[in-house]
C-alpha positions in Angstrom: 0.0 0.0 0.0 1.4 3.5 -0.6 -0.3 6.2 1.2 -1.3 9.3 -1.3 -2.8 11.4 1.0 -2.5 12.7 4.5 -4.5 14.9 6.5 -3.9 16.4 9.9 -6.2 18.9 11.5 -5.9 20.9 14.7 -9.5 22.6 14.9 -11.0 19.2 14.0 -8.9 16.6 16.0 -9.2 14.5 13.1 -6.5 12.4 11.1 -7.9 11.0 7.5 -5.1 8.9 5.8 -6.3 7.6 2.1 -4.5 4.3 0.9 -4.6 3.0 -2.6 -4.2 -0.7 -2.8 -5.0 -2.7 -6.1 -8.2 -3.8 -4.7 -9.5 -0.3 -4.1 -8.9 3.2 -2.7 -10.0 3.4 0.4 -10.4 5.8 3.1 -9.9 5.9 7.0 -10.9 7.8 9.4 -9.2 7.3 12.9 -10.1 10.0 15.5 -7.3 11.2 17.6 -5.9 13.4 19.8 -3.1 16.1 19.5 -1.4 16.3 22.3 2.7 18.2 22.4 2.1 18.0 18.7 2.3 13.7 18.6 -1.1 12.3 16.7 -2.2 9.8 19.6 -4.7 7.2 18.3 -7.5 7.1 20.4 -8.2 3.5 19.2 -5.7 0.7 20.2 -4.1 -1.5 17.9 -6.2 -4.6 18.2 -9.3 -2.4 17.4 -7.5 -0.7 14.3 -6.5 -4.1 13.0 -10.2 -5.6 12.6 -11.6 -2.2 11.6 -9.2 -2.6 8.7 -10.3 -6.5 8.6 -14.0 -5.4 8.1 -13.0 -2.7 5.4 -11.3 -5.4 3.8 -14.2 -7.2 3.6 -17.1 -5.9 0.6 -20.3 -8.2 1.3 -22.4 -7.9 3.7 -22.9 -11.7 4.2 -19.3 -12.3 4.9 -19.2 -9.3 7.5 -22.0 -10.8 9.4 -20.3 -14.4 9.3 -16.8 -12.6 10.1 -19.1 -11.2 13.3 -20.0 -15.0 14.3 -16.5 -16.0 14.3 -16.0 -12.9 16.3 -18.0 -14.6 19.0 -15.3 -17.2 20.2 -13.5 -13.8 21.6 -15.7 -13.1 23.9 -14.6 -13.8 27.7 -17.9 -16.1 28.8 -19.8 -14.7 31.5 -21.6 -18.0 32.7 -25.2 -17.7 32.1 -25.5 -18.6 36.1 -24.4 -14.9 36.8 -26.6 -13.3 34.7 -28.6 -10.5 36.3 -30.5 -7.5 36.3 -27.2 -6.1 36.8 -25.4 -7.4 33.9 -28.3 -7.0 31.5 -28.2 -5.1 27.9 -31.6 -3.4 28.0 -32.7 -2.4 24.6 -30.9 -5.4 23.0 -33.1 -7.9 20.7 -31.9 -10.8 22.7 -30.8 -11.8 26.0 -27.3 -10.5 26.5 -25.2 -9.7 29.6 -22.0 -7.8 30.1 -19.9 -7.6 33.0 -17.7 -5.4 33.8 -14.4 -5.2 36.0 -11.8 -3.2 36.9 -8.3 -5.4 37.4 -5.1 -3.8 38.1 -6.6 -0.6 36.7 -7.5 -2.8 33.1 -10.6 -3.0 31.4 -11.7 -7.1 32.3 -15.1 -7.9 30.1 -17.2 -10.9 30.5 -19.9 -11.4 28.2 -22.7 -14.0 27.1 -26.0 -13.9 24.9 -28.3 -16.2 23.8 -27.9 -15.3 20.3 -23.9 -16.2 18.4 -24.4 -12.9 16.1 -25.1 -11.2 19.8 -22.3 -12.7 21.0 -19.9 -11.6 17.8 -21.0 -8.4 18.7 -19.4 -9.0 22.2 -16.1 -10.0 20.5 -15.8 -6.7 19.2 -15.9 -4.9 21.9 -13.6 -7.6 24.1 -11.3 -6.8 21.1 -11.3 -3.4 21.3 -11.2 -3.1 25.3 -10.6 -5.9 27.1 -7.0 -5.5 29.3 -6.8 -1.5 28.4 -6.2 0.5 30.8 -9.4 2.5 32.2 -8.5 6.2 30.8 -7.8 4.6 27.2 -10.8 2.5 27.0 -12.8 5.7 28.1 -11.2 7.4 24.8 -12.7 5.2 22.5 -15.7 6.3 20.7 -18.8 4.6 19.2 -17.3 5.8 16.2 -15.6 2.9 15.3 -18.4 0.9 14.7 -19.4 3.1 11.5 -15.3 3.0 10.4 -15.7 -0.6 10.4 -18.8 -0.4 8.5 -20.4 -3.4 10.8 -23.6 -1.3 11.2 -24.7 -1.2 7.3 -24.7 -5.3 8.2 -26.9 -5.4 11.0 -30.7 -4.7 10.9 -32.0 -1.6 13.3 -32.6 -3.3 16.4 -29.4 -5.3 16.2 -27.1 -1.8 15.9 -29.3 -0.3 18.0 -28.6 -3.3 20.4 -24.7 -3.0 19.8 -25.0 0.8 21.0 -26.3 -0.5 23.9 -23.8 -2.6 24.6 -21.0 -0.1 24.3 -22.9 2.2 26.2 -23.1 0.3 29.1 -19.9 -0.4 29.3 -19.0 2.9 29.1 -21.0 4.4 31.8 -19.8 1.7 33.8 -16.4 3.1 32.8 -17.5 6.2 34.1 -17.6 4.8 37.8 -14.1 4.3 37.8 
């Protein structure tokens, strides 16, 4: 890949790189922050790796089944300690998240009833799990539309995976 383009703005805090491959240009947007004039990457790596894994990908069938594979990265929250608690309210089906502070790292346990559910969970035990607390809080529901996952999913399901991530990070919040 040879990169043609590259765009750095202060006002916007936004960094747009354009690649052209001999598959197709393509474009991508990583937020970031500016900070004693370094471009920090407010995703991590593991979660700018599969965003370019999904881009890489055209059809929307072979996203979804690239999301059920997803689902063997999840870190099983036994179906004996779901809760109230560790419920995903607004999600199509029954799903549960819990989450842990360890040695001031993100730990997430997850477990649905559903294995596209569950791929969903594997992307966001990709892109937090074991990151420190103030890194995970810097990530953005942004990434979900750079991967392009959300085109893939009807409504409720995306709607669902919002949840998700947003429960996780108001629970980030409390630390």
């Amino acid at each position: 890949m040879w990169i043609s383009h590259l765009d750095i703005t202060d006002e916007t805090d936004s960094l747009t790189i354009f690649f052209t491959s001999n598959r197709k240009i393509k474009a991508l947007r990583y937020l970031t922050h500016l900070w004693l004039g370094e471009v920090r990457m407010t995703y991590p790596e593991a979660l700018i790796e599969l965003i370019d894994d999904f881009q890489s990908i055209d059809d929307k069938m072979e996203r979804l089944e690239y999301v059920f594979d997803l689902a063997s990265e999840v870190n099983e929250l036994p179906a004996s300690l779901w809760s109230e608690e560790t419920r995903i309210h607004g999600c199509q089906s029954e799903a549960h998240v819990l989450l842990e502070i360890e040695d001031g790292k993100v730990s997430l346990k997850s477990g649905a009833d559903s294995k596209l559910v569950q791929g969903l969970m594997g992307i966001l035990t990709i892109a937090m799990d074991n990151l420190d607390t103030e890194e995970a809080k810097k990530i953005t529901p942004d990434f979900a539309v750079d991967m392009g996952i959300l085109n893939s999913l009807s409504p409720s399901r995306s709607n669902g995976f919002r949840n998700m991530f947003d429960k996780i990070m108001n629970e980030l919040e409390e630390y």
